[in-house]
C-alpha positions in Angstrom: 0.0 0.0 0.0 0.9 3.0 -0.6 1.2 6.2 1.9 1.4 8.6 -0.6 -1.9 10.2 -0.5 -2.0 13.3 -0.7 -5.1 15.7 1.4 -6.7 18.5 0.2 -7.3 21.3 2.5 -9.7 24.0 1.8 -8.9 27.3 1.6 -11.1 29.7 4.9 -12.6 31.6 1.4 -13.4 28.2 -0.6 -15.3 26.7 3.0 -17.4 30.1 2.8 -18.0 29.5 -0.6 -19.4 25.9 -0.2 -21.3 26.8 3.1 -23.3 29.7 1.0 -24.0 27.8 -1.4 -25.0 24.7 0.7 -27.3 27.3 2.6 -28.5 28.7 -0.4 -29.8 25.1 -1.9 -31.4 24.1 1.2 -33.3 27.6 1.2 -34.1 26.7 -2.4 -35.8 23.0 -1.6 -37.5 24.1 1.8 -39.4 26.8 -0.3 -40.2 24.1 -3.0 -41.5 21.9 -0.5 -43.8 24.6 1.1 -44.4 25.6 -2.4 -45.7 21.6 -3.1 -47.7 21.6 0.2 -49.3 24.7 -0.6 -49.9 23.0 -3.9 -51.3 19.9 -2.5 -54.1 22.0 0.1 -55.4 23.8 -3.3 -56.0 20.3 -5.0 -57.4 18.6 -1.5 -59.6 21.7 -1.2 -60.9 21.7 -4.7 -62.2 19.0 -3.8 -63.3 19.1 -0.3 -65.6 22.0 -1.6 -67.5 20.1 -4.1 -66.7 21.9 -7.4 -67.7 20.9 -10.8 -65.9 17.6 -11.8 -65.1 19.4 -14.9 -63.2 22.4 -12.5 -62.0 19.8 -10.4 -60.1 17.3 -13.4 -58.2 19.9 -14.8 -57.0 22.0 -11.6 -55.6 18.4 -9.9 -53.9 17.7 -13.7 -52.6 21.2 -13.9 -51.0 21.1 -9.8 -49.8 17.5 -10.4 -47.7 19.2 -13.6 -46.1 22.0 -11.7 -45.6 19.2 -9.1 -43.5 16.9 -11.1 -41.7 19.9 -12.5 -40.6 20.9 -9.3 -39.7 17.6 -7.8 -37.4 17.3 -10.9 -35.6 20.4 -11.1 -35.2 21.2 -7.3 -35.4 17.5 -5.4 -33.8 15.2 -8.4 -31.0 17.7 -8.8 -31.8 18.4 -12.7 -31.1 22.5 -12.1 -27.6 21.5 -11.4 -24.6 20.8 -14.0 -23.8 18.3 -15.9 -27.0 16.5 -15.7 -28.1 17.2 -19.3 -27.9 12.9 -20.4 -29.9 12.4 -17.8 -32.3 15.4 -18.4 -33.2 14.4 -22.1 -33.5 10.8 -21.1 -36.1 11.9 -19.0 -37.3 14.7 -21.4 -37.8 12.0 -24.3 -40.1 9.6 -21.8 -42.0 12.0 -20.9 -42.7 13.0 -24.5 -43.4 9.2 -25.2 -45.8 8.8 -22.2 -47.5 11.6 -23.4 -47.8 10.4 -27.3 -48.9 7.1 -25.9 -51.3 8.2 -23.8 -52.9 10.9 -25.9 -52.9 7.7 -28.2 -54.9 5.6 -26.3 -57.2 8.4 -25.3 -57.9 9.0 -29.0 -58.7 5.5 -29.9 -61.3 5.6 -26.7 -63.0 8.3 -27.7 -63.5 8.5 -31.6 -62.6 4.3 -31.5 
């Protein structure tokens, strides 16, 4: 083995650095996460209070979207760098769930 290894100190400026922006990130997904609550009482209430199925279908569809938009850019880490394989990986299931479904839906209804 080998007792060569070498350790990395950082710098007073570079640990201020990291700790703003570690503070900073953690700012960022507690506000996404009230954000997604807050999100989430709208939908429960919608329907709690007895709207319209027809108000009620696309307001839960609509919150669900800015959901999962969210969830991936704050809590999966997709804002960050170097993530764009995995970003149009995702981007190009997402387009094909949506083909397939609006698909299926279209064969339902004029089928």
């Amino acid at each position: 083995m080998s007792h060569d290894a070498q350790v990395y100190v950082r710098s007073q400026t570079e640990f201020e650095y990291i700790k703003q922006k570690r503070k900073k990130d953690m700012r960022n997904q507690v506000t996404t996460f009230a954000i997604m609550i807050f999100l989430t009482l709208i939908a429960f209430t919608t329907v709690a209070a007895g709207f319209s199925v027809y108000l009620i279908v696309p307001v839960i569809l609509l919150l669900a979207a800015i959901q999962v938009v969210l969830q991936l850019y704050y809590f999966m880490h997709m804002s960050e760098k170097n993530h764009q394989v995995a970003a149009f990986f995702l981007y190009s299931a997402c387009l094909i769930a949506f083909t397939f479904i609006l698909t299926f839906l279209t064969i339902i209804w004029w089928g």
